[in-house]
PLY file of the C-alpha trace (Angstrom):
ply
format ascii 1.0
element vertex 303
property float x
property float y
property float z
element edge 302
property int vertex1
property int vertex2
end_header
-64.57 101.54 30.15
-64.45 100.55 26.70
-62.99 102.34 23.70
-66.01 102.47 21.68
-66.94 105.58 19.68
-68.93 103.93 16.06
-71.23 101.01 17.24
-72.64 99.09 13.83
-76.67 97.89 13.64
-76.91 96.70 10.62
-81.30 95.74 9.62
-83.19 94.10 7.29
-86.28 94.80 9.38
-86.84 90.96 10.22
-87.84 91.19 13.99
-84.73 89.68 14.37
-82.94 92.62 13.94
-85.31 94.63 15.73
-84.13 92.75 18.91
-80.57 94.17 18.84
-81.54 97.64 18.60
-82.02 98.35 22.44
-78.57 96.76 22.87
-76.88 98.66 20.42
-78.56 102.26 21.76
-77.44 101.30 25.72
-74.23 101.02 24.54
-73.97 103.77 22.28
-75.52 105.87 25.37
-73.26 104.77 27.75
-70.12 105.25 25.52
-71.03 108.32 23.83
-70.99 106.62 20.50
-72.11 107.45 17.05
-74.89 104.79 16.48
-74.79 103.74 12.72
-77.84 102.00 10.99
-76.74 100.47 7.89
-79.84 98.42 5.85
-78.09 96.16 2.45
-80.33 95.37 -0.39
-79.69 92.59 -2.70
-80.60 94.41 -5.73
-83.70 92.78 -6.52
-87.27 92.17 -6.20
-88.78 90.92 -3.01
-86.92 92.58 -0.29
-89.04 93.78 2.74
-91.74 96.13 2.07
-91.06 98.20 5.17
-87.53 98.91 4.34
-87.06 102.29 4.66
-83.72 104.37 5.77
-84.06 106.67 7.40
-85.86 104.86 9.71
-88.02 107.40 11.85
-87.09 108.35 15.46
-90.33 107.41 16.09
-89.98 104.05 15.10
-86.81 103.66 16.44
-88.12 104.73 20.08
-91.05 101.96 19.92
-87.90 99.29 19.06
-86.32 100.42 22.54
-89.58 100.29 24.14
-90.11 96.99 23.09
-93.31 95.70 24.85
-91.74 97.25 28.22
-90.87 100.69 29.57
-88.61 102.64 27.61
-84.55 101.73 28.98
-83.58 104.58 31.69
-81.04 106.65 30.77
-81.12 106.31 27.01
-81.97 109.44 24.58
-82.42 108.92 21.12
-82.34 112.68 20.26
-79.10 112.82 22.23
-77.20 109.97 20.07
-75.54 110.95 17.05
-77.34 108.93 14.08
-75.41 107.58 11.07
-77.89 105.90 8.78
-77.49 104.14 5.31
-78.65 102.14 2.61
-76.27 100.31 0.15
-77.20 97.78 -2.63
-74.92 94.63 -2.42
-74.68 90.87 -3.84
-73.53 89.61 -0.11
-75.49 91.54 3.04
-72.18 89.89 5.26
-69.40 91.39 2.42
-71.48 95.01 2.41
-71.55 94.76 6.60
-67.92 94.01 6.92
-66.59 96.36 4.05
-68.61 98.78 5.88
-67.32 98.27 9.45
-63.72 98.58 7.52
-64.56 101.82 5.68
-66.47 103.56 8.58
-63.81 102.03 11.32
-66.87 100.47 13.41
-65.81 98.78 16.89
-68.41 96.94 17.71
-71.20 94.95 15.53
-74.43 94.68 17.40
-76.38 92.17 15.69
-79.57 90.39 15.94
-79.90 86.73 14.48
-82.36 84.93 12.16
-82.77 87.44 9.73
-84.69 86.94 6.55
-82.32 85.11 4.67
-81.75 82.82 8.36
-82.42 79.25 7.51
-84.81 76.84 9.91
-82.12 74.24 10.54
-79.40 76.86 12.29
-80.07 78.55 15.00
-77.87 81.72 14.37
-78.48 83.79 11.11
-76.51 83.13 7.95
-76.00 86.72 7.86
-74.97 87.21 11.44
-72.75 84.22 11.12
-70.75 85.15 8.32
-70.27 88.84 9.30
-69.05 86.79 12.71
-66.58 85.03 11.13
-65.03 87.77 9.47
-65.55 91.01 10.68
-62.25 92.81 12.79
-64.15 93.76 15.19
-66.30 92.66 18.36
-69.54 91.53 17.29
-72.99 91.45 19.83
-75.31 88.94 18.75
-78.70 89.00 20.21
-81.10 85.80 19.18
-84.76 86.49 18.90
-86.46 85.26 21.61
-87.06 87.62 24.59
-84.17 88.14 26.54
-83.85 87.21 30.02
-82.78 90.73 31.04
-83.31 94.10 29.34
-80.73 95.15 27.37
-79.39 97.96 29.68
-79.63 95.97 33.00
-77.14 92.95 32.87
-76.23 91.50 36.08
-74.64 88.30 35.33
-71.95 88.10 32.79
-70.60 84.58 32.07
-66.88 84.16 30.38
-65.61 80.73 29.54
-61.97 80.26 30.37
-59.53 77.83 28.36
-56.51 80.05 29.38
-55.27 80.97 25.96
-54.26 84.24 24.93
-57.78 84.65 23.32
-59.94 83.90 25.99
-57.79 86.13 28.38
-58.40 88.71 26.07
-62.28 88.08 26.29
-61.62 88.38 30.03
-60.31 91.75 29.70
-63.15 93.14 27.93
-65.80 91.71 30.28
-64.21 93.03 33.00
-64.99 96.56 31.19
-68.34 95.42 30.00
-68.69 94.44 34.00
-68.09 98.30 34.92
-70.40 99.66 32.20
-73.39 97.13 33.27
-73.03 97.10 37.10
-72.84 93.15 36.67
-70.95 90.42 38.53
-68.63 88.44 36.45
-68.08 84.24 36.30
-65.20 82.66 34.87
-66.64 79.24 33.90
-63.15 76.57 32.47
-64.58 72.99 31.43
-62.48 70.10 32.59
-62.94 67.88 29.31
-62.60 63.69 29.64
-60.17 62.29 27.88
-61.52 58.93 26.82
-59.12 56.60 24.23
-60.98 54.32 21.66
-59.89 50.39 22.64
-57.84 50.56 19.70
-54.87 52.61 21.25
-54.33 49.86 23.72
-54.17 52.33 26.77
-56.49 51.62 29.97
-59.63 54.47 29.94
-57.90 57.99 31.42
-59.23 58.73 34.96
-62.05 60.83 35.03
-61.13 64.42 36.37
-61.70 64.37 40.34
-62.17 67.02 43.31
-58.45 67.07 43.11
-58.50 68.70 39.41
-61.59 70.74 39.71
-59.64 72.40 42.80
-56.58 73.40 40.93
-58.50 74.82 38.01
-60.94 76.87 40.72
-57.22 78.12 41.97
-56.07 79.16 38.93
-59.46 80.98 38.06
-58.93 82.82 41.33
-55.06 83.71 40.55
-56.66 85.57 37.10
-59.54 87.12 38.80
-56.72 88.58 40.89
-54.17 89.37 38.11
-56.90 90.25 35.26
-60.41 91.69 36.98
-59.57 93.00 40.53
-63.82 92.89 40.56
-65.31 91.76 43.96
-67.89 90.83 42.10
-66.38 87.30 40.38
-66.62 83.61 41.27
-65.24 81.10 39.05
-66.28 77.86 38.30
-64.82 74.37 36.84
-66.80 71.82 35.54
-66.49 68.27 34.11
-67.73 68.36 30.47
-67.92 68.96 26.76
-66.69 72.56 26.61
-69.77 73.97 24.48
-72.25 71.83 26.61
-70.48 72.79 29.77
-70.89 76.57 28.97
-74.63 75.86 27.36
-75.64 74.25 30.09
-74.27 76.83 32.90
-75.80 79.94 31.25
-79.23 77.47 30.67
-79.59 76.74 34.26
-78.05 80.12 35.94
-78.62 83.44 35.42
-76.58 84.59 32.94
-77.68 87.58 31.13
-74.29 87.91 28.61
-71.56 85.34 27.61
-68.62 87.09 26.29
-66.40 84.65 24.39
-63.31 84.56 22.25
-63.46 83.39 18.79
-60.59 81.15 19.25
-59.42 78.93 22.11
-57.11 76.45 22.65
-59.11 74.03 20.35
-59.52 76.88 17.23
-58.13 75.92 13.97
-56.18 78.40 11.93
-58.27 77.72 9.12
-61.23 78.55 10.39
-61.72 82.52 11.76
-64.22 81.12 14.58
-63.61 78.81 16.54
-65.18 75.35 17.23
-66.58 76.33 20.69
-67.33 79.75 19.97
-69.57 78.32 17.14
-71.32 75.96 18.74
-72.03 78.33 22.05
-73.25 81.18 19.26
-75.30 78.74 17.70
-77.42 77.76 20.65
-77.24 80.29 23.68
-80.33 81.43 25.48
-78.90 84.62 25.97
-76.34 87.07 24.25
-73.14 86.46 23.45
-70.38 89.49 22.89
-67.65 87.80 20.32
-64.11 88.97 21.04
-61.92 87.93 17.95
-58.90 86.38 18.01
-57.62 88.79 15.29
-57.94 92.56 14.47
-59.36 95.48 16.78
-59.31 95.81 20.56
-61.80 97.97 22.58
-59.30 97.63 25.77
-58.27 101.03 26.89
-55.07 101.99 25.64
-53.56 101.40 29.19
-54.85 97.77 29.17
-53.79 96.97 25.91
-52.25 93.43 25.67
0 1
1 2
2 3
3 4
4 5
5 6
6 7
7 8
8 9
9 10
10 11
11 12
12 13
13 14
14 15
15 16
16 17
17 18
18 19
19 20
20 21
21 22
22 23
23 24
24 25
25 26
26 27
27 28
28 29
29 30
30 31
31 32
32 33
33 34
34 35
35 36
36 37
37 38
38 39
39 40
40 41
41 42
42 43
43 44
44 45
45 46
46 47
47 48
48 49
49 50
50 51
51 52
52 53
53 54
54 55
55 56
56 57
57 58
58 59
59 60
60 61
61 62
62 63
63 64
64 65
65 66
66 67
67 68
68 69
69 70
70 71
71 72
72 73
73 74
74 75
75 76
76 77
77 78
78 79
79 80
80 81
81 82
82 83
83 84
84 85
85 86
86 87
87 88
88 89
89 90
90 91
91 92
92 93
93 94
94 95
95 96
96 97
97 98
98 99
99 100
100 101
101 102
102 103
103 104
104 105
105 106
106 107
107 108
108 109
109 110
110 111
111 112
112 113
113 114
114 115
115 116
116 117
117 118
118 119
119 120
120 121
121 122
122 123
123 124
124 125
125 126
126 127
127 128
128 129
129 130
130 131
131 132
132 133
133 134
134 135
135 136
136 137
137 138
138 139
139 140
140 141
141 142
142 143
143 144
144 145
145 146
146 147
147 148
148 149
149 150
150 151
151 152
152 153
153 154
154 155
155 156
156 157
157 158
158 159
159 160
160 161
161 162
162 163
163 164
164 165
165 166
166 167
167 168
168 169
169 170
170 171
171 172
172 173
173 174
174 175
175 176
176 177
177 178
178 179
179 180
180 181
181 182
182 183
183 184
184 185
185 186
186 187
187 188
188 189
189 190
190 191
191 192
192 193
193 194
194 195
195 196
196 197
197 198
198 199
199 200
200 201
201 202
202 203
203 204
204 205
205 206
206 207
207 208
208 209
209 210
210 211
211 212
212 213
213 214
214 215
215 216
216 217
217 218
218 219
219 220
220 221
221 222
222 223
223 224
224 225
225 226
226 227
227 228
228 229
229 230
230 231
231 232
232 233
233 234
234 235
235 236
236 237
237 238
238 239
239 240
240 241
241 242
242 243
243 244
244 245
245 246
246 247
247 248
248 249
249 250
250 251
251 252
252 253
253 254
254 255
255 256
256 257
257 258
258 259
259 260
260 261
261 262
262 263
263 264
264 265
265 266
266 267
267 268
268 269
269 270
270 271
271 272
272 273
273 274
274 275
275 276
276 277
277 278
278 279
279 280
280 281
281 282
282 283
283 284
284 285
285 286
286 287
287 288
288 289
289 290
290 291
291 292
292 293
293 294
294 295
295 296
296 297
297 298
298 299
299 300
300 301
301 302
């Protein structure tokens, strides 16, 4: 199981927000973890009526109902309850200083707060804390999930074999155990097409040949890294972020874990091309492993 003992929900009472909650009590549930509520005011007029902390058991009980039954195995008067208000410039500095201060491991986040903009699909807020925070971050988009947030079957991890996305491996084979879910490694076989220009004939598409090797070396890890019965792997021809889009689009994928940085991350950037683009547009929720700072391994599987 993970090492998590301070999960992070930050609000700003956009529904947005209100999505992430039943993720972020499952987990703290299941891990025995204090469950901190942090709201961040900008310091001036306008911010949301309704923003109140503490925010009432009550109210937090109808969040984890949802419009549903309320998630088995969950108490709130059982979870230890850290809540907070601070008054800051930058919501994303104030959530990040405070995961530093308070030692948080994990972010649970929803996207398209109030301060989200129409043309992105993940929340400026969310995004930035994303890009910086030292710590796994669980982004949950607004729509209605395809699965509750404590029943997860189908967990999908994309596979570049770099250190990073080895280490997202790791922690969804954890994340695996605490859901009861089946795992998919998913590596995209990208074309390699040269512009006229370099004076080299078109590369050969990828054939059966290739996809079979890369299917191998899935297995080999699934060995080496999961030891779950419950993981297939799968290679595909494509555009990494498309590839990965499109697979949790058409399947039934209830999580994508994914690292921040793969073989095709710049060092000037703290997330990743791919990471980005999958964050940006997944149906479902995506669990960020960074490429820096802390790991929720236990201290046995530490790498």
């Amino acid at each position: 199981m993970l090492s998590i003992r301070r999960i992070l929900w930050p609000t700003d009472f956009s529904k947005g927000a209100d999505r992430a909650f039943p993720h972020a009590a499952a987990l703290a549930s299941w891990h025995e973890a204090e469950l901190h509520v942090l709201h961040v005011t900008e310091g001036r007029s306008g911010n949301a009526p309704d923003a109140d902390i503490p925010i009432p058991k009550s109210t937090l009980s109808a969040l984890l109902s949802g419009d549903g039954d309320p998630p088995p195995h969950v108490d709130l008067d059982a979870l230890t309850l850290v809540q907070e208000q601070r008054e800051h410039r930058s919501p994303p500095e104030a959530i990040v200083g405070y995961v530093e201060e308070q030692e948080i491991d994990l972010v649970v986040a929803g996207t398209r707060g109030r301060r989200g903009l129409q043309r992105l699909l993940i929340g400026s807020v969310a995004e930035e804390v994303l890009r910086t925070a030292p710590c796994p971050v669980l982004t949950v988009r607004g729509a209605t999930d395809r699965a509750p947030a404590w029943a997860v079957r189908s967990i999908l991890v994309p596979v570049d074999f770099s250190d990073a996305s080895l280490e997202a491996l790791r922690h969804a084979k954890e994340l695996a155990l605490t859901y009861g879910a089946q795992i998919t490694l998913l590596h995209a076989v990208e074309e390699v097409i040269y512009p006229s220009a370099y004076g080299v004939e078109p590369a050969n598409l990828p054939g059966p040949q290739v996809i079979e090797r890369v299917e191998g070396s899935l297995a080999e890890l699934v060995q080496a890294e999961v030891g779950h019965e419950h993981a297939t792997v799968e290679a595909k021809v494509g555009y990494a972020p498309s590839t990965i889009l499109d697979y949790a689009e058409t399947n039934e994928v209830d999580l994508v874990v994914i690292a921040t940085h793969g073989r095709t991350g710049l060092e000037r950037m703290l997330l990743g091309s791919v990471a980005e683009r999958v964050l940006r547009r997944a149906p479902v929720p995506v669990f960020t492993v960074p490429s820096f700072g802390k790991s929720l391994l236990p201290a046995s599987d530490d790498s």
